[in-house]
Steps between C-alpha positions, in 0.01 A plus 500: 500500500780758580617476140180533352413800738839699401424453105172698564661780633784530262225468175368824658557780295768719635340819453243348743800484743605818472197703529475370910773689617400766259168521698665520846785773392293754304326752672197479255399128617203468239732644247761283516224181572388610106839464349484119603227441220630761280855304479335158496172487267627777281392905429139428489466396847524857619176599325335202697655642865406894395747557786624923443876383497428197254584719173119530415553897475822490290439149306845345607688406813624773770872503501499341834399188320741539208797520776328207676438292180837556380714423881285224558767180459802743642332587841471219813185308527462471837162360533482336180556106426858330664747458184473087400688325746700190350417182617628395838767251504320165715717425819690206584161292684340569178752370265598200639109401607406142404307386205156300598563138630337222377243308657598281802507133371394193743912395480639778633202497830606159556934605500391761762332284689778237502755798579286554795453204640834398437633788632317479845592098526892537381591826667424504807767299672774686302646540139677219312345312209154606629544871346571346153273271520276822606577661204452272200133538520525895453725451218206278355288780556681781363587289201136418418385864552769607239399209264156652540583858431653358159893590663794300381816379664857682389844383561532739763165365678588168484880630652343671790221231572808212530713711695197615736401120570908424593529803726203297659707206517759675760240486823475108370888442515595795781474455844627906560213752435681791398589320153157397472370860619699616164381249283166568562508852448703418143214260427262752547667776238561234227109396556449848427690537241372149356114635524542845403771461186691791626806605309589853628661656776148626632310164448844280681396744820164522507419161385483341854202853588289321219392227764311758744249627229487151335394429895228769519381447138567122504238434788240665326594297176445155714231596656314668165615094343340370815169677470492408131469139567261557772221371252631178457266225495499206721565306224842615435634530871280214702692223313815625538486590894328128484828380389712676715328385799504121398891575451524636830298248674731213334798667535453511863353163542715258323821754616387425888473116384905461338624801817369197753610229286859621461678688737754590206247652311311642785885714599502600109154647478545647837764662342334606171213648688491850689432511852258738556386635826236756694800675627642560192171585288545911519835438319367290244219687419733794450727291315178413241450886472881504398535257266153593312565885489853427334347283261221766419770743414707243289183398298373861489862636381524249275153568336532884489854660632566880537727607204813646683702488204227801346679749789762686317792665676605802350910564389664787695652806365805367287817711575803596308768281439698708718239519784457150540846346445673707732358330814545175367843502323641651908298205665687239222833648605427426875368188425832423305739647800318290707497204334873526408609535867249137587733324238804663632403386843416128359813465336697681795337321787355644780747528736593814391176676526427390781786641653418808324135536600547381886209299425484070557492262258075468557452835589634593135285212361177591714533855419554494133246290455181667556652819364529345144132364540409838544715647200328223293149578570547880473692404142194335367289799588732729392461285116132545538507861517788548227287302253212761617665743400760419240521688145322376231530652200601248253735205479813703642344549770379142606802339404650787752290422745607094449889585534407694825253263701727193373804628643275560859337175468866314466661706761249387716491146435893544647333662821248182545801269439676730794222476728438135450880482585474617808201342602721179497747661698268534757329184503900329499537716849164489639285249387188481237212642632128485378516894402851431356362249234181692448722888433746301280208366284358804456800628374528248246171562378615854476760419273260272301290828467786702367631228239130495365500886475801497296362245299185724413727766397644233254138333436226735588372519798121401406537196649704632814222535779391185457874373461559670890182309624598170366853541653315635848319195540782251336704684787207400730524122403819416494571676855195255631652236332862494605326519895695809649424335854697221344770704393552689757543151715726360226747839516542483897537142520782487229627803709490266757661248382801708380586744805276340781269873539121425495190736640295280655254794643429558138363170391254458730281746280546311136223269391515128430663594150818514683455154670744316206748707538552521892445110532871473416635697776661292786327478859408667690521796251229355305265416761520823614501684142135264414364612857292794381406302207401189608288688821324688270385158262419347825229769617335479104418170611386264195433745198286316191714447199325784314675715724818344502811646297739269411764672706299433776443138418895426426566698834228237680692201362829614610369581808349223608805253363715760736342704770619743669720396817690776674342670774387864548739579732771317312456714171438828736837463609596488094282817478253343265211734701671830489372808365628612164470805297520441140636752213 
């Protein structure tokens, strides 16, 4: 309506316009109201008005309306029509808004449903196969939904799906939860990414928001599905709950027959089958709330997904050669200087400088460390906003911009290589630590990041965002995999083993990924490293096997083959119960 309303008032004729505030400024107020017709219908209208200033008496207009009629598109029309406005550009909500999802079909009720329920049965005594099992179902949903909607599987969706369903693997083989905390979060952005086909920088980050409105909008989409098969005869339901209930019923029957017959079987389905409770039903139930909302959004994303990749981030300014090389070319030379006195100090040893600094051999280790994490970080920001900003101009200019960036990115790949250096240092004096491990793989993946920009200024870098996400979660996988818990017992007992130094205090806090490794200590060192361990499997009590990792289950074996034999006041004399401040 507002368009339609402002081409009425600009087909008015603009004499019409210009008569109003003729009307209010003259002091002759009807004389001025007759020039409006005069200008607009023509010189006969002022015989029709017979108005004395009209130009009845002299047969043509006063000069007033000759100065008037010929000033009328110079002077400012300030109560006449706004000039056309252009049209307004849509915001970001708009853009990226959904197209209409297809209808609900009975496959994808039935996946959320099974989500649910399996969710509430498998999840409540911990994580472990359970979750994955959790999570097939929604898959089945969200792949059905997008089948529906007429949506195809890519390369890249078929990449992120098999890489979400293994970072879902790591709470089945991973006793530690901080592995599994991060695998689930990566399984969570590739899902996004799978469902919503994003392939910019704006759709890799706001990918994983996608799942809130596909929770809002995805409720009403069930429930609109679930009202539309309200009318369903009896004809089509009553045989199949008929079935059902016959399956049940035999199930149950003939499965309470073979559970007395056999005491065998009886221990395996006792196994198979959750143990629910009263006590535990508030959990459960919230559990079923869980697991079907998550599937809603999965199916719903998967039917309909907001369009991230439609927001478009505007270029900066570029800048002159001069302007924007400058900082850059005196950050390479410091970068250089720097990196020339790390080899000087690798090939000269580091007895030297440490004589030089006054510093010890871990306090130069521990100190340079976390200083070159820091300098990598801010380097990869500082690229962001070069590229921002970088002249553009032709093809001298972005092969400038190449020579520039590439020597930064290479320089820094020598500052990762520094920093991982003396990371090792540290852990050779002090120990590996959980936060060691977990700052040393982050700046791996940091390098990882900075070879793949240097490849897109080589390649492209089209396929870059996605590129970083992939190597995110690959990052993500391979740390769960290779058990840092495991590790970190693996590097202190071989420390061990060489110069006889162990923290006992810190072991107590490890998970039963670290069980392997700390078996082969000697007693009472290992007794007393598997203390805090093997308490803290005792007080679970018997967990089903759907909550069982299989860390957990090799640390069960080991410890029942070999439990734990040194007293508490035996390994408190080893300090195995000390406090201990880790960095």
């Amino acid at each position: 309506m507002s368009e339609n309303t402002g081409g009425a008032h600009e087909a008015r004729p603009e004499a019409a316009a210009d008569a109003e505030p003729a009307a209010a400024d003259s002091p002759g107020g009807p004389a001025a109201a007759g020039s409006r017709p005069a200008d607009a219908a023509g010189p006969q209208t002022g015989a029709h008005t017979g108005g004395p200033q009209t130009g009845a008496h002299t047969g043509g207009p006063t000069s007033q309306q000759q100065y008037a009629h010929q000033h009328q598109h110079q002077q400012p029309r300030p109560w006449g029509p706004p000039p056309p406005k252009s049209p307004a550009k849509p915001s970001w909500a708009t853009v990226v808004r959904p197209a209409e999802a297809a209808p609900v079909r009975t496959a994808t009720l039935v996946a959320v449903l099974a989500s649910a329920l399996a969710a509430a049965l498998l999840l409540a005594d911990g994580m472990g196969p359970g979750l994955l099992l959790a999570v097939v179902p929604a898959v089945v949903a969200a792949y059905v939904a997008a089948r529906a909607a007429g949506r195809t599987a890519r390369p890249w969706t078929l990449a992120w799906v098999i890489g979400c369903l293994a970072l879902l693997a790591i709470p089945a083989l991973r006793d530690s939860a901080w592995p599994s905390t991060l695998a689930i979060l990566s399984a969570l952005l590739l899902g996004a990414l799978a469902l919503h086909g994003s392939r910019t920088w704006p759709g890799v980050f706001l990918s994983p928001l996608g799942f809130i409105d596909s929770t809002v909008s995805g409720t009403a989409w069930i429930f609109k599905g679930l009202r539309s098969r309200g009318g369903v005869g009896k004809d089509r339901w009553l045989p199949v709950a008929k079935a059902a209930a016959v399956a049940v019923a035999l199930l149950l029957l003939f499965g309470a027959l073979f559970a007395s017959a056999d005491a065998a079987f009886a221990d395996l389905l006792g196994g198979l089958i959750p143990d629910v409770s009263v006590e535990d039903g508030p959990i459960r139930f919230m559990l079923f709330v869980l697991g079907a909302v998550i599937a809603i959004a999965a199916a719903r994303t998967a039917a309909a997904p907001l369009r991230w990749d439609r927001i478009r981030t505007t270029p900066g300014t570029p800048r002159s050669r001069v302007e924007w090389a400058l900082p850059l070319i005196v950050l390479n030379l410091l970068f250089a200087g720097f990196n020339a006195v790390q080899l000087a100090v690798l090939f000269g040893g580091y007895s030297k400088v440490l004589e030089s600094t006054g510093l010890s051999y871990a306090e130069y280790a521990r100190q340079g460390f976390w200083q070159l994490l820091w300098a990598t970080l801010l380097t990869l920001a500082v690229i962001a906003l070069a590229l921002r900003w970088a002249p553009r101009s032709g093809a001298g200019d972005r092969r400038f911009v190449r020579i520039v960036l590439g020597a930064l990115c290479a320089l820094t790949l020598v500052v990762v290589a520094a920093a991982l250096r003396r990371m090792d240092l540290y852990v050779d004096a002090y120990g590996l630590t959980r936060l060691r491990v977990s700052v040393a793989a982050m700046e791996l993946w940091l390098g990882l990041v900075i070879v793949l920009i240097m490849a897109a200024g080589v390649f492209g870098a089209r396929w870059l965002p996605r590129a970083v996400a992939g190597s995110s979660a690959a990052a993500v996988l391979a740390f769960g995999l290779l058990s840092p818990d495991g590790m970190v017992a693996e590097r202190n007992v071989a420390r061990f083993e060489k110069d006889g130094k162990i923290d006992l205090a810190y072991f107590q806090s490890l998970s039963a990924d670290a069980v392997p490794a700390l078996d082969r200590l000697p007693e009472p060192q290992r007794s007393c490293a598997l203390h805090g361990i093997n308490d803290d499997m005792s007080g679970a009590g018997d967990v089903p096997w759907y909550a069982v990792s299989m860390g957990e289950y090799r640390a069960l074996q080991i410890l029942r083959e070999r439990p734990v034999t040194a007293s508490y006041e035996a390994c408190s004399r080893l300090g195995a119960f000390g406090s201990r401040i880790e960095y």
